[in-house]
Structure formats: structure tokens, C-alpha cells
TORVODREN-556860 format. One line per 4 residues: their letters; for each residue x, y, z of C-alpha. Coordinates in pm, 1 decimal. Layout:
// residues N
a> X,Y,Z; ...
END
This chain:
// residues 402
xxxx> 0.0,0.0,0.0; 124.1,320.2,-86.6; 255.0,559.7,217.1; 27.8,913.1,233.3
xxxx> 186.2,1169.8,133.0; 198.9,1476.0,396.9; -36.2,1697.5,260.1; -265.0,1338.3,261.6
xxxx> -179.3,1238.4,626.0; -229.9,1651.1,740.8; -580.7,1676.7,583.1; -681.3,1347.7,723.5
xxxx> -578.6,1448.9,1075.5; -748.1,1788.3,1015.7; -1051.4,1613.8,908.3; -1071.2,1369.0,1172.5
xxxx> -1051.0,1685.2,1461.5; -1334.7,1903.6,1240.1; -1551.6,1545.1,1308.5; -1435.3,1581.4,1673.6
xxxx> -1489.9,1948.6,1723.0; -1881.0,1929.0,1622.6; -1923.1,1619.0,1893.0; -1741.8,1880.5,2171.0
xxxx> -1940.4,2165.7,2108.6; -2227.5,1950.3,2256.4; -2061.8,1834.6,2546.2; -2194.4,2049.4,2901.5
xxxx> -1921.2,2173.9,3102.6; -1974.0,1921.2,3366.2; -1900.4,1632.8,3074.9; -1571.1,1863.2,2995.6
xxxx> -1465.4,1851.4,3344.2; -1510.1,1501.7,3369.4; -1310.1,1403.8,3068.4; -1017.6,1592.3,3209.2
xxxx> -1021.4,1488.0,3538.4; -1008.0,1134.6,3308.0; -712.9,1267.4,3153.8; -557.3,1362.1,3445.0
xxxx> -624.7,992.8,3627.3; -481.1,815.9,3302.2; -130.9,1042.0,3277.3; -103.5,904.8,3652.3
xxxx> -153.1,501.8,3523.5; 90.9,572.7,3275.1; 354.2,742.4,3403.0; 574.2,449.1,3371.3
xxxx> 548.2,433.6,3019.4; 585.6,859.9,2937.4; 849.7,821.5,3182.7; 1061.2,582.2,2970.7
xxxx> 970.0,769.7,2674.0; 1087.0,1029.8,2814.1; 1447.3,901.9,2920.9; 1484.5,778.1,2538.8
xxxx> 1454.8,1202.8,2445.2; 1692.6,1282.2,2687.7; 1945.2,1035.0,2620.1; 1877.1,1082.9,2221.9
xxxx> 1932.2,1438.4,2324.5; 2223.2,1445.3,2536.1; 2420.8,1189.7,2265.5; 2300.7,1477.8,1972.7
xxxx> 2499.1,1723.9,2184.0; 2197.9,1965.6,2241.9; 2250.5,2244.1,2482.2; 2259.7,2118.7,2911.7
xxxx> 1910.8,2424.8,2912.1; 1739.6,2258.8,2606.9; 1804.1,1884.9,2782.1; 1686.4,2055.6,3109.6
xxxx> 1339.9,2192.9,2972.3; 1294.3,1850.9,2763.4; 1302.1,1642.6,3113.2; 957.4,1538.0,3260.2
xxxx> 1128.8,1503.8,3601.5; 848.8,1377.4,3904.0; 805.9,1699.1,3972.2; 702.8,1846.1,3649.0
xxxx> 473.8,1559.0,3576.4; 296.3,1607.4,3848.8; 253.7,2002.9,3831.4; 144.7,1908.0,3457.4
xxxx> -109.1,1641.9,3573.3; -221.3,1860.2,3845.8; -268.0,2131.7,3581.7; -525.5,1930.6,3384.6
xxxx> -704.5,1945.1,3726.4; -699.6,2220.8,3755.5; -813.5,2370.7,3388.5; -1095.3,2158.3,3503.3
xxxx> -1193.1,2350.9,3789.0; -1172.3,2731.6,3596.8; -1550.1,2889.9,3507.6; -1594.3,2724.3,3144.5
xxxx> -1640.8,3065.3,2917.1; -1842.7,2858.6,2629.3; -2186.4,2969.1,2605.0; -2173.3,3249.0,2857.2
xxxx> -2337.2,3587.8,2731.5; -2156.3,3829.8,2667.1; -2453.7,4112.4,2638.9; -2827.9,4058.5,2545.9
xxxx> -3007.7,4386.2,2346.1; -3352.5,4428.6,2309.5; -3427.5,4571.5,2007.3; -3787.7,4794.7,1940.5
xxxx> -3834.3,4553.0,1592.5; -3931.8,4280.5,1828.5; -3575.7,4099.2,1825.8; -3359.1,4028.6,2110.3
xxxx> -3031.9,3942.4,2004.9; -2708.2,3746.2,2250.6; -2353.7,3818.5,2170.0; -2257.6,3503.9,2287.8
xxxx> -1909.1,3291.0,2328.8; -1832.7,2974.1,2151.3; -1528.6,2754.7,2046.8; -1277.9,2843.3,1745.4
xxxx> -1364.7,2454.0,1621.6; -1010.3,2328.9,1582.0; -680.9,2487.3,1677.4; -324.9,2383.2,1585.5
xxxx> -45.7,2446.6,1854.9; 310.8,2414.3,1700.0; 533.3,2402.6,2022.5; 913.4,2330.8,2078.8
xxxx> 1106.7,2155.9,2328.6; 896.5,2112.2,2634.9; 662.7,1796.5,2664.7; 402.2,1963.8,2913.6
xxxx> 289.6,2202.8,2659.1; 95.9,1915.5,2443.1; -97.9,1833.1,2810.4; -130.9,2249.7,2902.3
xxxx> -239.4,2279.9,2527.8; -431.4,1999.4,2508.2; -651.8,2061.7,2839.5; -724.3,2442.5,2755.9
xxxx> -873.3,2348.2,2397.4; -1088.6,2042.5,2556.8; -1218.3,2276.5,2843.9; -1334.2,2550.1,2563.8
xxxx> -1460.9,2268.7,2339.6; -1198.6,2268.8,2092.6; -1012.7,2000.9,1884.7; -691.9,2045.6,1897.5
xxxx> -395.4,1914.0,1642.1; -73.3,1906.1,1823.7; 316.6,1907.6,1655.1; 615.4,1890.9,1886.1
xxxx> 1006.7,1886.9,1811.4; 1188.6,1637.1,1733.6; 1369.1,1631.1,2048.6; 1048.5,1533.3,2182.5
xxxx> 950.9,1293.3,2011.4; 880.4,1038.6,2207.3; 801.6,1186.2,2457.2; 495.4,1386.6,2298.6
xxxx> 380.0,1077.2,2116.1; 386.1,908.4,2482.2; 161.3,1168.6,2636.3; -68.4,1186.3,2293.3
xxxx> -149.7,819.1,2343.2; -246.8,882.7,2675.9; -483.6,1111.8,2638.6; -689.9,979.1,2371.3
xxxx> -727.5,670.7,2560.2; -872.1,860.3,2836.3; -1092.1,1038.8,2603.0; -1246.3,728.9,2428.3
xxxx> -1481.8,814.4,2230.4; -1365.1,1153.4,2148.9; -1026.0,1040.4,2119.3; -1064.0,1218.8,1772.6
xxxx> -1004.2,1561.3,1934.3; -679.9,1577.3,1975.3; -506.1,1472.6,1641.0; -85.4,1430.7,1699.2
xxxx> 141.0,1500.3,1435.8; 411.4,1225.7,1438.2; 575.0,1376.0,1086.1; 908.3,1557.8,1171.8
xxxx> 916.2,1728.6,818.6; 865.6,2135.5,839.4; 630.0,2071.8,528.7; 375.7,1920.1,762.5
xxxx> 353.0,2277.7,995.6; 315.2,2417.5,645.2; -2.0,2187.6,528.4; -79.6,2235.5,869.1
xxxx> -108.6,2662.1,841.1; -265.1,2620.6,483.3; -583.9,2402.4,596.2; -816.4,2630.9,491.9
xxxx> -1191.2,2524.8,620.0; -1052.3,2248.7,867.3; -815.4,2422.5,1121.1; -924.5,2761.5,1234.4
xxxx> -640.1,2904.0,1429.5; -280.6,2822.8,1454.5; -79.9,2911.2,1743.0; 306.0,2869.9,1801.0
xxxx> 471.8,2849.7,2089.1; 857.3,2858.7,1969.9; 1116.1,3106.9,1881.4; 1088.3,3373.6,1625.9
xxxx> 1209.2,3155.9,1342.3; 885.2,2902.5,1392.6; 695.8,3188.2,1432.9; 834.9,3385.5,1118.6
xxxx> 787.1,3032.6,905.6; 464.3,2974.6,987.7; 328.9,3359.7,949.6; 493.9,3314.4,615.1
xxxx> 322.8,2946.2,486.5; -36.6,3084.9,660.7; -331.9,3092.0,490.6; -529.0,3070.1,822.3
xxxx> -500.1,3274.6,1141.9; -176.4,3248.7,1352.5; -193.1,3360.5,1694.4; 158.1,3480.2,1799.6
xxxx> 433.8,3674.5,1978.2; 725.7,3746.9,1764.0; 953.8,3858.7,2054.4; 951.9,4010.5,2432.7
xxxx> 1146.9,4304.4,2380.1; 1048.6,4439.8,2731.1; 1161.4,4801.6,2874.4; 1139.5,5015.2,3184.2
xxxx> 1150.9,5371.0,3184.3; 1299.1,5511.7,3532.4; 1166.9,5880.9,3569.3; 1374.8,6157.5,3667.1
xxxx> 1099.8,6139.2,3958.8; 1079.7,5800.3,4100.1; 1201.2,5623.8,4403.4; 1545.4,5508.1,4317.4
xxxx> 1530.1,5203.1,4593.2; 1177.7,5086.4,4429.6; 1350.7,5128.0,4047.1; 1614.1,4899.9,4149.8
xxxx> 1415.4,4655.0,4327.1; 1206.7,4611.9,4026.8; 1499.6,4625.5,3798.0; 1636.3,4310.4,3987.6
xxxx> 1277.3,4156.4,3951.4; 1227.5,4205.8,3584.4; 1610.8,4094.4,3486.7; 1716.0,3856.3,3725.3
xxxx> 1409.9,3584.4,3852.2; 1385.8,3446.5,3517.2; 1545.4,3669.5,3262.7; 1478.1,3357.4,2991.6
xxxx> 1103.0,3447.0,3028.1; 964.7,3665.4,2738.6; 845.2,3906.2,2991.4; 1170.9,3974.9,3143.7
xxxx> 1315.4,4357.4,3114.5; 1620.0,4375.5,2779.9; 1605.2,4769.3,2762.0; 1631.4,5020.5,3033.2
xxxx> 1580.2,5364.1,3001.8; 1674.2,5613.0,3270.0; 1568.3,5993.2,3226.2; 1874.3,6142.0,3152.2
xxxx> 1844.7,6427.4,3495.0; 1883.2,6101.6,3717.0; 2128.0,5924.2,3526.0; 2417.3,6048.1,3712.1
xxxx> 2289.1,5934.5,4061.1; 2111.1,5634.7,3941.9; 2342.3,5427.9,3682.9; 2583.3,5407.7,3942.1
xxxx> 2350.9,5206.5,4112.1; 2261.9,4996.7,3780.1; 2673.6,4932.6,3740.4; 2733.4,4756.1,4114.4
xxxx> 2419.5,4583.0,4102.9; 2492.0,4421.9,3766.3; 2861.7,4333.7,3916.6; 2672.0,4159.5,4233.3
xxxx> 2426.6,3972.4,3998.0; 2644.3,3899.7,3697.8; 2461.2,4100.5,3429.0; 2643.0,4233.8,3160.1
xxxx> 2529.1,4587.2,3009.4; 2545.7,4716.7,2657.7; 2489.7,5034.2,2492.0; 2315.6,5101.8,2222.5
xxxx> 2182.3,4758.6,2098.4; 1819.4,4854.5,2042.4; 1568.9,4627.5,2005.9; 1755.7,4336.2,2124.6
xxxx> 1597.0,4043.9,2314.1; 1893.6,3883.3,2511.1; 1682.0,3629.9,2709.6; 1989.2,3613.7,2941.1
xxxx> 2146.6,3864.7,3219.5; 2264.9,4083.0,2954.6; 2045.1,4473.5,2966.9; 2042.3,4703.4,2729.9
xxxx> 2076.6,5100.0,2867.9; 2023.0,5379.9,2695.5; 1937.9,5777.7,2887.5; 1613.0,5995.4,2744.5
xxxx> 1553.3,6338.3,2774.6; 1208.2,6291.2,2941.4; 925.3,6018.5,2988.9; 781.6,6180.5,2633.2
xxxx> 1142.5,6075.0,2488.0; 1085.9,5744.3,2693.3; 770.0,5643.8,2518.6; 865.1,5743.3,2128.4
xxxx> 1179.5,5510.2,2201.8; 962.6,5201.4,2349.6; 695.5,5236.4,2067.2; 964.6,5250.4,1795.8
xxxx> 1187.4,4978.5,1924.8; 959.4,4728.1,2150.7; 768.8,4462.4,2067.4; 451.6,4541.7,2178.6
xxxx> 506.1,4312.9,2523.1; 539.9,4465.1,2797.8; 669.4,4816.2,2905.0; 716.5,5001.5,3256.1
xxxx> 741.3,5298.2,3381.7; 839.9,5380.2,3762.6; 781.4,5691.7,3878.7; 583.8,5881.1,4164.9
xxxx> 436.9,6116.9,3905.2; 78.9,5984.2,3865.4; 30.5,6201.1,3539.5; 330.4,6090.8,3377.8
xxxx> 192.4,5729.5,3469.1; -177.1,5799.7,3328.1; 2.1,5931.9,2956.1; 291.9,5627.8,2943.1
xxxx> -2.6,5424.6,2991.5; -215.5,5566.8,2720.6; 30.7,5630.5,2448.3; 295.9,5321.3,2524.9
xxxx> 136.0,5069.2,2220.3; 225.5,4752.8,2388.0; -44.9,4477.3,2524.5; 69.6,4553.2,2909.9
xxxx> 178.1,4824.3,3052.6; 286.8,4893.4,3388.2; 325.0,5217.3,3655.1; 547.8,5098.3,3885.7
xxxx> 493.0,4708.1,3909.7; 800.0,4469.3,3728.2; 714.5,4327.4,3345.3; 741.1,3975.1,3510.9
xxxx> 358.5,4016.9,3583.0; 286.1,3954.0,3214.0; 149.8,3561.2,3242.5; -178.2,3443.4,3279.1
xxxx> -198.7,3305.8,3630.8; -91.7,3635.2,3737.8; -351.2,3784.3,3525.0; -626.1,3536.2,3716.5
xxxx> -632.4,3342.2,3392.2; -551.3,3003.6,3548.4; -371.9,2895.3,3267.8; -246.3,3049.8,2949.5
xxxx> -191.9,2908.4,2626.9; 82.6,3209.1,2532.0; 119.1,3624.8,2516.5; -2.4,3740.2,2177.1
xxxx> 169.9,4065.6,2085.3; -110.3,4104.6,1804.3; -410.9,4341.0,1832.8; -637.0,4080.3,1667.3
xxxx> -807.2,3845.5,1810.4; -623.6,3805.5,2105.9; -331.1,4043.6,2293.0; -129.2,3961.2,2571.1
xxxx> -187.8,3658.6,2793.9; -437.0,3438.1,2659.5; -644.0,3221.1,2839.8; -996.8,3057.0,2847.3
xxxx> -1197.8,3312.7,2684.0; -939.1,3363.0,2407.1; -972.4,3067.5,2333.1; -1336.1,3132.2,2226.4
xxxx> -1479.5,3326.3,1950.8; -1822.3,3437.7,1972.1; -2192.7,3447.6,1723.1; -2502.0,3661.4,1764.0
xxxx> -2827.6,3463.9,1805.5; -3137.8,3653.2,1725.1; -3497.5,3589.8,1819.8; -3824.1,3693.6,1771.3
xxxx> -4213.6,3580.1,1692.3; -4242.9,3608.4,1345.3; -4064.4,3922.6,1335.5; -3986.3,4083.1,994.3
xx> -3787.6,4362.4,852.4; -3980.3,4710.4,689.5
END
């Protein structure tokens, strides 16, 4: 028998979840809840078998040479599993946002029309290294009532295919909701952006060079953040001890995280008594500044500082050189606040609070299934209810138009 070709085995996959999607759009909240909590009780029976899946990535990956942080984020050590597993759980206990109104109108023709929310249908996630993002992925879509095909690295493998397996056996009969792509070929992401009429969102959750691939081979939405070029402005009025205490925050707790700080800008009136500051605390915490490299996302304890003439200056620099992330500004000048919040063209903004915030379970989210930098449909952390579209049902009695 002759082997499908990719485009074949994509579309069939596709198909398969658009079958799926119109059985979960049915299904009550209380019958979504139940098939995670399902999903969460068969990870737990076979954690044996992801385990040793798992071990066969790592040591694949360690012989391959790949980096000691790529190995790291690829194990599923007890720990993680069980923070993953507890996260299904979890998803399952968040208010379900299918179906909820968003506003009713009464209209004097007779009509009364519901804005109300409902699932995309199906939704591809295109993710990279980390195993836990098929189950994170996977339990968001099923809790809004979406299908979901699902393509991991190839460092993963095994790993992904592992956990796939798992969770349509604890679906059952609507194992056909979550499709996994098993092809390591970049052509299948491609068929999988260009299913026009089967998938209705993609969403990547990789570096800028899946994200840039897949914008480019899209004929269907893509849901994305190209980078987290993050700033903070410190004001020629603001505490200096607070700037530097949330300078530390937004560089140095995670500064891998796309909502960690790569630019500061100080006004330049300050500058003299403040970047002294900057200097010995990057010498006590081993961050290494630069000058001049705008627009750079480090991801590391590297910063980027640069002085402005004002907090005007400040926010023509961030909205020509971020990324439309997240930008700060810390000062005790609430009017300077109110106008870098108004005018700064980035999905979060902050007045003296670190850029770390940015994440959904900050955000009272629960989970998230990634920060869109664009404006449509979704920006910044999304969640449950971006994970939902929405229709208009209109009714009457026998109502016509004149």
C-alpha cells in the first residue's frame, strides 16, 4: 500500500478533529470537566510508560549534543509531571467561558439578540522543546470545546507521542479531538497553516524563526508573539530604591522568560545618581550591560541602557523599538503614569509594578496558552476566553424587517 503523502496524512488528521470538534461543542461543562479529570487519572496510570519515553529524548538528546538548558526543559522530572497532571485538574476547575453571554439587546423591531461565546472549532499548537505544553495545550482546547492538532520537536519525540497516546485513551470516544502530528518534516507545519476550512487558528509556541515560518506558509489565522522586547523607563521622579528593586525583579528571577526587562531607560536628569547604582548591582548579579543595541531580546542577564531626555522621549523610544510586550514605567508622578499608559502601544503596561507580571496566572487566567503581541483576536496573555470566539443569536415571533 502506498505511504500518504503529507499533505494526505495533514488533511486526514485535520478532518478527523473538524468530526471531533462538532461532537465537543455539545458536550456540558460538567461532561468537559469530567473528561479531564479522566485525563488527568490516566497520565497518573501511565507514568511508567511517558516516563521511559521520556528518558529515550533525553538520552537521544544528550548523545546529539543539544545544549545542558534545552536537555533541562525537555526532562519530565516527578516533579514536572505532576505540576502538569495537576494542571489538567486544575483547567478543570476554571468557570468554562463557552456559552456564557456576553450582552443581550432588546431591540424595538421585536428581536432580542445574545452576543454570545463559543469555540474556534479546531486549533493547531506548533510548540518546541517542552513535553508539558501538548498536556497544558491539550486541556485548555478540551475545556473551551476545541479540537486540537498538536506538533512537537523532534527532540520530543517520544516523549509527545507518549503523552498523545495517553490522552486519547482517556478520552475514548472523542479520542478524535486531539489529532498528533508524528511527521518531523517542516512541510507538515506548512499543510498544517494552509488548511483552509478544517483548522481555524494556529498558534506557536517557539522562537521567532517558527513563528516567522509559519506567518509566512499561513493561509489561516496564527496567533503569535514574535519577541519580548520588554523596557522600563525610570523617571527623573521616582524612588530610586523601588527602580532597582524592580529592575532586579524584571532581569534577574527568570530573565529567559519573554516578559523579562532587555532595555532600560533612565531619564537622563537622574542618570548620574542612578546608573551608578545599575553598574554595582549588575557586578553583584552577573549582568552584563550594553549600549546602544536597540531592540535586542537577550533572554539572558545581559540589559540594554540607553538615557532619554524625558518620559515623552521614553515612550517614542519604546513604541519605535519594543515589541509590543510589555513596558514600565516607575515613577511617583501619577500624570506621567496615566500618559505612558495611554500612548505606550504595547499589550501591558505597567506604573510601577515589574514586566514579570505579564502571564496568565498572574492575570487570574488560570492557565495560558501564550502572550499574543497582536491586536487581533487576542493580545497579551491568553487564556480561556481567548480561546473562544463568539456568534449573535437573534430571536423573535415572526418578526420581519420594513
Amino acid at each position: 500500500m502506498e505511504t500518504p503523502s503529507i499533505q494526505e496524512t495533514i488533511h486526514s488528521l485535520a478532518v478527523a478533529a473538524r468530526q471531533a470538534a462538532a461532537e465537543l461543542r455539545k458536550l456540558s461543562t460538567e461532561e468537559k470537566n469530567a473528561a479531564l479529570r479522566a485525563v488527568a487519572a490516566q497520565l497518573r496510570a501511565d507514568r511508567d510508560e511517558i516516563y521511559a519515553a521520556n528518558a529515550e529524548d533525553v538520552k537521544a538528546a544528550v548523545a546529539s549534543g543539544l545544549s545542558a538548558a534545552m536537555t533541562d526543559r525537555l526532562t519530565l522530572t516527578p516533579a514536572r509531571f505532576d505540576s502538569m497532571v495537576e494542571g489538567v485538574e486544575y483547567v478543570a476547575s476554571l468557570p468554562d467561558p463557552v456559552g456564557e453571554t456576553i450582552w443581550t439587546r432588546d431591540r424595538p423591531s421585536g428581536i432580542t439578540i445574545k452576543k454570545v461565546r463559543e469555540p474556534f472549532g479546531v486549533v493547531a499548537v506548533v510548540f518546541e522543546s517542552r513535553p508539558n505544553v501538548l498536556v497544558d495545550t491539550a486541556a485548555l482546547c478540551l475545556k473551551t470545546g476545541n479540537a486540537i492538532v498538536l506538533r512537537g520537536g523532534k527532540e520530543a519525540i517520544r516523549s509527545n507521542a507518549a503523552l498523545a497516546k495517553s490522552l486519547r485513551k482517556a478520552l475514548g470516544s472523542l479520542s478524535g479531538a486531539v489529532q498528533f502530528v508524528e511527521i518531523l518534516d517542516h512541510a507538515a507545519v506548512a499543510e498544517m497553516v494552509r488548511a483552509v476550512g478544517l483548522i481555524d487558528v494556529a498558534i506557536p509556541r517557539g522562537g521567532e524563526r517558527l513563528i516567522r515560518a509559519m506567518c509566512e506558509a499561513a493561509l489561516i489565522p496564527v496567533l503569535k508573539h514574535y519577541k519580548g522586547v520588554c523596557h522600563i523607563y525610570i523617571d527623573d521622579k521616582a524612588d530610586m530604591a523601588m527602580a532597582l528593586s524592580i529592575l532586579d525583579n524584571a532581569k534577574v528571577q527568570r530573565p529567559s522568560a519573554c516578559n523579562a526587562v532587555e532595555t532600560l531607560l533612565v531619564h537622563e536628569k537622574l542618570a548620574p545618581m542612578f546608573l551608578p547604582m545599575v553598574k554595582a548591582w549588575a557586578t553583584d548579579k552577573g549582568v552584563t550591560l550594553h549600549e546602544n543595541e536597540v531592540g535586542a531580546e537577550y533572554l539572558s542577564l545581559d540589559l540594554n541602557v540607553a538615557t532619554v531626555v524625558d518620559y515623552r522621549a521614553a515612550i517614542d523610544f519604546i513604541n519605535a523599538n519594543s515589541s509590543g510586550h510589555s513596558d514600565a514605567i516607575i515613577t511617583s508622578d501619577n500624570e506621567r503614569a496615566a500618559e505612558f499608559l495611554r500612548d505606550v502601544d504595547s499589550s501591558c503596561v505597567y506604573h510601577n509594578v515589574s514586566t514579570r507580571f505579564t502571564d496568565g496566572a498572574e492575570f487570574g487566567m488560570g492557565a495560558e496558552i501564550g502572550i499574543s503581541t497582536d491586536k487581533l483576536h487576542a493580545r497579551g496573555p491568553m487564556g480561556l476566553e481567548e480561546l473562544t470566539t463568539y456568534k449573535y443569536t437573534v430571536t423573535g415571533d415572526g418578526v420581519i424587517r420594513s
